[in-house]
VODRENVEX-94350 format. One record per residue (C-alpha): x, y, z; residue in three letters. Coordinates in steps of 0.05 Angstrom, whole numbers, plus 32768, in hexadecimal, padded with zeros to 4 digits. Layout:
N
XYZala
...
END
This chain:
250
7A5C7D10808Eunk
7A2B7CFF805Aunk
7A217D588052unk
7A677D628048unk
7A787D348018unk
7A567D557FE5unk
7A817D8B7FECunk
7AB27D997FBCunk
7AE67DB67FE3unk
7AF07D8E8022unk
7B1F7DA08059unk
7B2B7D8380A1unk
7B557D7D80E4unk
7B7B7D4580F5unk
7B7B7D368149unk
7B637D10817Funk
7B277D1E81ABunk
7B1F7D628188unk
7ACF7D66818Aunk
7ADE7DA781B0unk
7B0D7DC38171unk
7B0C7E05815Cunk
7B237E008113unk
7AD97DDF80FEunk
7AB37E12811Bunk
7AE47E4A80FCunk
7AE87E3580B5unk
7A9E7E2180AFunk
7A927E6980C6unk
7ABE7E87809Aunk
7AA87E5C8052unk
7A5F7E75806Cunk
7A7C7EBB806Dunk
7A967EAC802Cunk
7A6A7E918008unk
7A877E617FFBunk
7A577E218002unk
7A807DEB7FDDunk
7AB07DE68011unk
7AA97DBE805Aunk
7AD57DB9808Bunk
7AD57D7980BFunk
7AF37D5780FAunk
7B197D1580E8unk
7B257CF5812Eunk
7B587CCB812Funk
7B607C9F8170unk
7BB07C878148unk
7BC67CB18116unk
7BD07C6D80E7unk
7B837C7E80DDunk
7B9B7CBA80B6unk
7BA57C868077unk
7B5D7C6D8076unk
7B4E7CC18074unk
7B777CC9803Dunk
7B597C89800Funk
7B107C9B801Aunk
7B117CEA801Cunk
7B247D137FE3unk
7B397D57800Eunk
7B5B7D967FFFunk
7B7F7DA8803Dunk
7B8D7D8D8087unk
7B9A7DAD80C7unk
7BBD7D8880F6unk
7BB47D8E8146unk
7BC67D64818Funk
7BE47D2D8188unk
7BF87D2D813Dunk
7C1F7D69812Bunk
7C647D35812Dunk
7C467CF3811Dunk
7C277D1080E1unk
7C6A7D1F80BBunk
7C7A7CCE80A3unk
7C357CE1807Cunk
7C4E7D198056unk
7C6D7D14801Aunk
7C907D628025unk
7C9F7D95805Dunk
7C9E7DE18055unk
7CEB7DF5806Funk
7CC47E2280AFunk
7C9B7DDC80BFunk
7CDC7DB080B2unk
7D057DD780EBunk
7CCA7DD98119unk
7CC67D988119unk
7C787D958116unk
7C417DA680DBunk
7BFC7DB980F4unk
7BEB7DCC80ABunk
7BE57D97806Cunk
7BD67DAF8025unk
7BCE7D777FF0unk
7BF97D877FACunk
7C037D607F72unk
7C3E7D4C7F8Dunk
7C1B7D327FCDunk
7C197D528010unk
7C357D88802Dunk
7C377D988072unk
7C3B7DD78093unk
7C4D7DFB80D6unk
7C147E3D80E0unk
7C197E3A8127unk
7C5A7E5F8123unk
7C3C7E8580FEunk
7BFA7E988130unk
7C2C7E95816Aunk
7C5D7ECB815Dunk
7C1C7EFB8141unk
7BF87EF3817Dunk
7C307EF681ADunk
7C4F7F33819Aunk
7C217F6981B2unk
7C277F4981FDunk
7C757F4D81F7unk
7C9A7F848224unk
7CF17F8F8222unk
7CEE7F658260unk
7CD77F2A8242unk
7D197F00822Dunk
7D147EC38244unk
7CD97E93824Aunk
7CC57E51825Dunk
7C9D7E228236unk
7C737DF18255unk
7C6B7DB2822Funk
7C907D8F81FCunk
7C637D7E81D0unk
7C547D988181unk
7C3E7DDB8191unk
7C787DE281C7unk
7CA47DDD8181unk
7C8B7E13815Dunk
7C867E4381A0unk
7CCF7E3581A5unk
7CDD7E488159unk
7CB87E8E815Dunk
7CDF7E9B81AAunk
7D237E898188unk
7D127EB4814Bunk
7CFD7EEC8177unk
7D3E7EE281A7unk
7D1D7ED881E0unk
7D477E918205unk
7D167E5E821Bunk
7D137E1B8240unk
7CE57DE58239unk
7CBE7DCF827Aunk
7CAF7D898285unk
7C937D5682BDunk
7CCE7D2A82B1unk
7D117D5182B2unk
7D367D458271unk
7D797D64825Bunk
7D737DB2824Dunk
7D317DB28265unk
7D167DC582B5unk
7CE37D9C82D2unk
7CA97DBE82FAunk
7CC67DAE833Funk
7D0B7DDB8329unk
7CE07E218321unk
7CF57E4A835Aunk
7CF07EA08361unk
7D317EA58337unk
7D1B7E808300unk
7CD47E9982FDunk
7CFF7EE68313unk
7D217ED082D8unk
7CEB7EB182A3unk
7CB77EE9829Cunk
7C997ECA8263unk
7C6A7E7D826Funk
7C4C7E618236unk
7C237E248241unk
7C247DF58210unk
7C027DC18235unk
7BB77DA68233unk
7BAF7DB7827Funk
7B7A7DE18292unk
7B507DCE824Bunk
7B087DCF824Funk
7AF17DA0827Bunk
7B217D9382A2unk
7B257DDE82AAunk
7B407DDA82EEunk
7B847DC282DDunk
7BC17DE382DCunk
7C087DDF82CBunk
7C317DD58310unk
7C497E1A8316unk
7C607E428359unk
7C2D7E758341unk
7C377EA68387unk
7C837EAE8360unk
7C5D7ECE831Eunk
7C567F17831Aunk
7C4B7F538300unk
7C877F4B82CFunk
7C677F0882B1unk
7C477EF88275unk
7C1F7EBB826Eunk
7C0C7EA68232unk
7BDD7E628237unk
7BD97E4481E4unk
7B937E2981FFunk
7B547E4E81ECunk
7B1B7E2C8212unk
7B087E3C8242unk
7B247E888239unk
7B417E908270unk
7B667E4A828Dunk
7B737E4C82D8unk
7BBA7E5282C2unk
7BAF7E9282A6unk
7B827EA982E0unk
7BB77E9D8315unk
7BEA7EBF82EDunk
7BBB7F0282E5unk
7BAE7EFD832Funk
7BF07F04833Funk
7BF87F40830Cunk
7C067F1882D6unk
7BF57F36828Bunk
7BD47EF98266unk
7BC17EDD8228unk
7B9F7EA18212unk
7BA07E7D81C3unk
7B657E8C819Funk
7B8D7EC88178unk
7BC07E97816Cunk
7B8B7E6C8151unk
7B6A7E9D8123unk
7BB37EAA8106unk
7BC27E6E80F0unk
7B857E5880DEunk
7B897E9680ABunk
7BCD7E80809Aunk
7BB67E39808Cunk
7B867E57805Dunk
7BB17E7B8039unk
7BE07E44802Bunk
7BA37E1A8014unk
7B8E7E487FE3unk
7BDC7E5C7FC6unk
7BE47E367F82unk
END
């Protein structure tokens, strides 16, 4: 800590248990490839996001990202919402202004950049498993795009299908699975969202927002079956580039 605090320009990500995150590694590559050696980016793990008060008093910091499980409980912190981050529902980006802090939705953003490519006419309806921040701005980008999605969950909630309900006509149906869940994250690489996965085809997409290990076993199964797949370190990259950007806009 004692390095970085001589930098200048200090930036960070906000989460829980994130030793494994990518943003460190990604920005202290990039202000290496910039030249730019007053900046530093860090991990600030927080095991209650009430911590993130203590961060604020004894850090003087330029910009957060925000990552599992913070993206909602973060917002009583802010002191502003861009209008994309307001309907989301969830920031994953925080730039501090004059006027305070500002938070952010880039993996919108990352989402819809890296999804699009994969997309074919007979993707229009998907399902999204998990309900957590990330789930929010997946459902944003599939709304703006038109295609109609339903959230998956263990516990069946109104407008939602739980795991046990996914059948061959709703999988005939749903050619498009995001997972939006931390199963299947290195280590525990071996989990796996609770999916008839014998019912997936060569009509699906799956799309799996995790990044390590490359290839989850949820992804794997799917491409087995004939399955085109695609995991979220492009995602990533996007909004990590977007988060820069809105750093660095006066």
């Amino acid at each position: 800590m004692e390095k970085a605090e001589k930098k200048e320009n200090r930036y960070g990500l906000l989460g829980k248990n994130i030793s494994y995150s990518f943003s460190q590694g990604y920005f202290t590559q990039k202000f290496k490839d910039l030249g730019l050696n007053d900046h530093s980016y860090e991990n600030f793990d927080l095991q209650e996001i009430t911590e993130l008060e203590q961060v604020l008093s004894q850090n003087q910091l330029k910009g957060l990202n925000v990552t599992i499980p913070y993206k909602e409980e973060v917002i009583p912190y802010l002191d502003e919402m861009d209008a994309q981050a307001e309907k989301i529902g969830a920031v994953n980006t925080i730039k501090f202004t004059k006027q305070g802090l500002k938070g952010f939705n880039t993996d919108a953003h990352g989402f819809k950049k890296s999804l699009e490519p994969f997309l074919k006419p007979h993707h229009t309806k998907a399902l999204i498993l998990g309900t957590g921040g990330a789930s929010k701005a997946v459902r944003y980008v599939l709304d703006e795009l038109g295609i109609t999605n339903t959230f998956v969950s263990r516990t069946k909630k109104e407008g939602q299908l739980s795991y046990g309900e996914l059948d061959g006509n709703i999988l005939g149906e749903y050619t498009l699975i995001i997972n939006c869940t931390p199963l299947g994250t290195h280590p525990n690489v071996e989990n796996k969202p609770d999916l008839p996965y014998q019912l997936i085809g060569n009509d699906h997409l799956l799309y799996d927002l995790i990044y390590n290990p490359e290839k989850t076993t949820f992804l794997a199964l799917g491409e087995a079956n004939g399955a085109a797949i695609c995991n979220g370190l492009k995602m990533l990259q996007y909004q990590a580039e977007k988060a820069w950007e809105i750093w660095n806009t006066p």
